[in-house]
Structures are given as structure tokens and as C-alpha cells.
N, C-alpha and C positions, 0 to 999 in steps of 0.2 A: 407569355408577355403580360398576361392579365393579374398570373401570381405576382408578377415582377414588381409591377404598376403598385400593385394594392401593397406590398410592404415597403416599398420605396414611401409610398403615403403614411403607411405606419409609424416607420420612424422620422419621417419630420415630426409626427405626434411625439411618438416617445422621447426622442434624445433629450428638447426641452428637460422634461419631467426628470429624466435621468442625471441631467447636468445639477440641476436643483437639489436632487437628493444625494447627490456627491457633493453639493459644497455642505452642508446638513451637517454630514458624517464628517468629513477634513473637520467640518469647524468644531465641532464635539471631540473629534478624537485630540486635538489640539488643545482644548479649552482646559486652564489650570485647575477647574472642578473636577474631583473625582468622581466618580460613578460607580462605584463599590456593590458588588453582587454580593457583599459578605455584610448580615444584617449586626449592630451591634450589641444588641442584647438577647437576652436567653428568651427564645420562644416561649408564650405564653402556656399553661394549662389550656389544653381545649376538650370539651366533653365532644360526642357523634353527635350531637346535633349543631356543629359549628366548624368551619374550614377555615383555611388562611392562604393568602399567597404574601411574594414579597415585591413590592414595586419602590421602585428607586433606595435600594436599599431599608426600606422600611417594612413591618410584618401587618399587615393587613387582614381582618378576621371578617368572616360570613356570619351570621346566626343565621340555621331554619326556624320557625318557629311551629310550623305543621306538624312535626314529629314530636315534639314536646307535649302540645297539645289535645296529639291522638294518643299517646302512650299515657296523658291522665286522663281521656275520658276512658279508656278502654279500662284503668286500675281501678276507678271508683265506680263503672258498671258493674263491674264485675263485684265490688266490695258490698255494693247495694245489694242485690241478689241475694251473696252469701247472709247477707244479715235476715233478709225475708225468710230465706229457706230454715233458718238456724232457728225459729222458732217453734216451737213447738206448740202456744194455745194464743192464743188473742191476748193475756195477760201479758206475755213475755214480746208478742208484738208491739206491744204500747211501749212498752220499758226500750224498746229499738227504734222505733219511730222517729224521734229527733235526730238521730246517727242516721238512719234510711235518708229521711229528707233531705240532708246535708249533704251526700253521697252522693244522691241525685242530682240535685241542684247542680254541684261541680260536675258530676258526666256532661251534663244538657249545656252547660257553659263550653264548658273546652269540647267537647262535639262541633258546635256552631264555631268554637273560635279556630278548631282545626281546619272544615270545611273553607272557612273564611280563607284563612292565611294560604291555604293552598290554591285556592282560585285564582285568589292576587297574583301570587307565585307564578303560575300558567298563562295569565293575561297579560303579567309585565315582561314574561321572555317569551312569548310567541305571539302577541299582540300589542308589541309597544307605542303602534302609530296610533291605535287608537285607544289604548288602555284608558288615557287620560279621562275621555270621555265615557265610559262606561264604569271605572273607578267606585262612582256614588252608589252604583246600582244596590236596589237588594240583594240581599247575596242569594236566593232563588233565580232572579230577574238574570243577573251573570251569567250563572250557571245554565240559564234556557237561551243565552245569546251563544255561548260557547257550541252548542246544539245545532242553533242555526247557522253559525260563521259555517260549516260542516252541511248545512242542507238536510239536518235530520231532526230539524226541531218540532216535529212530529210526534218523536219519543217522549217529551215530554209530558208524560201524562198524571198530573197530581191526583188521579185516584188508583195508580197501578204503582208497585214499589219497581225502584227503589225512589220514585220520584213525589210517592207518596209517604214518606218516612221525611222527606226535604221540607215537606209541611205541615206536620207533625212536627217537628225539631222548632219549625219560625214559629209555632203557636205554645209552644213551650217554653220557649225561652223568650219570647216578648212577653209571656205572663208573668215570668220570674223577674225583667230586667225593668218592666212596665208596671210594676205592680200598684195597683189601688185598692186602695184600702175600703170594705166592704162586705158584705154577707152575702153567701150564696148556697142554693138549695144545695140539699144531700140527694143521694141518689142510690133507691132500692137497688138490692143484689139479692132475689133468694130472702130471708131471713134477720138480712143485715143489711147496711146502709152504709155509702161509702161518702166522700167527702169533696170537694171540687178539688182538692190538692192532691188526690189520689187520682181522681178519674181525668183531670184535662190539666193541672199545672204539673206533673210529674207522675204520670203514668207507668206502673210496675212492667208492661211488657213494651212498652217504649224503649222506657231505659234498657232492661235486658236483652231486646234487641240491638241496641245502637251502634256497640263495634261492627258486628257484622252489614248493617246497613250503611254505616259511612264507609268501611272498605268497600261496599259497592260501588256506591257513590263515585269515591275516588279512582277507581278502575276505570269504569263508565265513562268518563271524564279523559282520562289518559287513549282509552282505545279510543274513543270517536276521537279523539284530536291529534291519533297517532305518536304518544308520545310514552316513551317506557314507564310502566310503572314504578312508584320508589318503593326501595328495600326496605323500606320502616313500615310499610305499611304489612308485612307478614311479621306477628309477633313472633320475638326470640327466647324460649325458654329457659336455654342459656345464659342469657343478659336478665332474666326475670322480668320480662314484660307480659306473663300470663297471670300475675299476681301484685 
């Protein structure tokens, strides 16, 4: 009698709701407007880092912009590198120098602007009520709240990697993006003297670290928050993203 009780109350709730979404439908299916599932022109070119659907007959495109951005920092770390290693005396490192630092500079950019875009990415579709309000954050700051929505913001520890490579990356690229103008010492190695632009605005084992460290990053990020890793994040030799 209880069951009885309780869906006799149900649907006085329901039928309302039901009678409404039947006039909806009648007056739609009726209505001189067509509604056409058949889009009228030829689907755009789309590269893999962009999707589409179609809504009310019209075609609808996505951009990632994450994957874009990791697949050029990971081509110009790797291109920096190769250009260090290629030398063979200090003469011939000078003559590369300007192509190194230029290499670099875009890794350390699209690094940051990858980590960025994907954060967003995670914050606007798993945390949209309050996305709004953490939006401005740093993008370290994000990342250490993503930690604690999870109650493991503990992990966060800026002198253990991969959480120290996250600061590393902010002191690198606010030097590039922040830059003033200015003189600053050199700094002994052994026999030789290195340069502020070598040793903290663009760092040789930074950068050559860096793929491997923001794929951490981005792991790290997906398993605490329970959420699949993306497929772009395993380069494909295939597609030529190891070069």
C-alpha cells in the first residue's frame, strides 16, 4: 500500500511535466519550420586537435589548444638540445647560440601555455560552479587547488619534482615575458663563466627536461582528479611528433 501511495504521488508530479513536453513535441512536429538533420554545406578541413558536431542543422567546430601547444614545446626542446649537442668546441657553440635561445624561449612559452590551457580545460568541465572564481588564479595557485578539491594538497611540494619543475617553468617564463632591461653578474663554472640567460632565464637541463616533466605534471593532475589521461600526451612517431 506504501508502494502504491508513493507512485500514485509520483505521478500527479509527473503527468504535469509529461503533458508539457507533449505539447513541445505536437507543436514542433507541426510547426512549418523544418528541422533538417542534413547539414548544408561540405564539412570543413579539420586537423586532430579540433572536433565538430552538428546542431540544428548547422556544423559546429571545437579547438584543443593543449595539444598544439605540448607537441611545440616538446619539437623545439628537443631542437634546442640537438643544436647543443651538435657542437663540437665553443666556437661553433657561439655560431648556434642565437637559434639555441630562440628554441628555448618557444619551448618555455608553449610549456606554460600548454600546462595553462589544460588546466582551464579540467577546471571548466569538472569544476564549473566554481571555475569562475579561481579562473584569475596563477596557474601554480590552480594547480595546488586542483590538489586540494582531492584533499591531497599536501603533495604539493615546490622543492620535490615534478612540483618543482612547476617553478622552475613560472621563473622562466616571467623572466622572458617580464623582461627588464639590465646587467647582471656572470657566474663561475670550473674555468668558464656562464651568463644569467644560461643559468636562470633559459636553462640547458630545464629545457631538456621539460617534455618529460609537464607529461608528469599532466598525469599527476588527471589521476588525482580521476580523470583519463589524453592520447596526445604519448608522442606518435608515426605522426612525427618525436622530431
Amino acid at each position: 500500500m506504501k508502494v502504491r501511495e508513493f507512485y500514485r504521488w509520483l505521478d500527479e508530479i509527473r503527468q504535469p511535466i509529461l503533458d508539457v513536453l507533449e505539447g513541445i513535441h505536437r507543436a514542433k512536429r507541426y510547426s512549418p519550420r523544418a528541422f533538417s538533420k542534413i547539414t548544408k554545406c561540405v564539412p570543413p578541413p579539420l586537423s586532430r586537435f579540433e572536433t565538430f558536431t552538428v546542431w540544428d542543422g548547422e556544423i559546429q567546430t571545437s579547438l584543443f589548444a593543449a595539444p598544439i601547444f605540448f607537441r611545440a614545446a616538446r619539437q623545439h626542446a628537443l631542437h634546442a638540445e640537438k643544436l647543443v649537442s651538435s657542437a663540437h668546441s665553443n666556437s661553433e657553440l657561439v655560431e648556434k647560440l642565437d637559434e639555441i635561445y630562440q628554441e628555448r624561449a618557444i619551448a618555455i612559452i608553449m610549456c606554460s601555455a600548454c600546462l595553462e590551457a589544460f588546466i582551464n580545460t579540467v577546471g571548466l568541465e569538472h569544476y564549473p560552479n566554481i571555475w569562475d572564481h579561481l579562473e584569475k588564479l596563477r596557474m601554480e595557485d590552480k594547480y595546488k587547488v586542483f590538489l586540494e578539491l582531492k584533499g591531497k594538497g599536501n603533495l604539493f611540494k615546490t622543492d620535490q619534482l615534478p612540483y618543482q619543475f612547476l617553478n622552475q617553468l613560472k621563473n622562466s617564463r616571467n623572466s622572458l615575458m617580464h623582461f627588464k632591461i639590465g646587467y647582471h653578474k656572470v657566474k663561475k663554472s670550473g674555468k668558464s663563466v656562464v651568463t644569467r640567460t644560461e643559468y636562470h632565464d633559459m636553462p640547458r637541463q630545464l629545457v631538456r627536461d621539460l617534455p618529460d616533466h609537464l607529461q608528469q605534471l599532466i598525469k599527476e593532475l588527471c589521476q588525482e582528479n580521476g580523470i583519463p589521461v589524453p592520447k596526445w600526451l604519448t608522442p606518435r612517431p608515426e605522426l612525427g611528433w618525436l622530431t
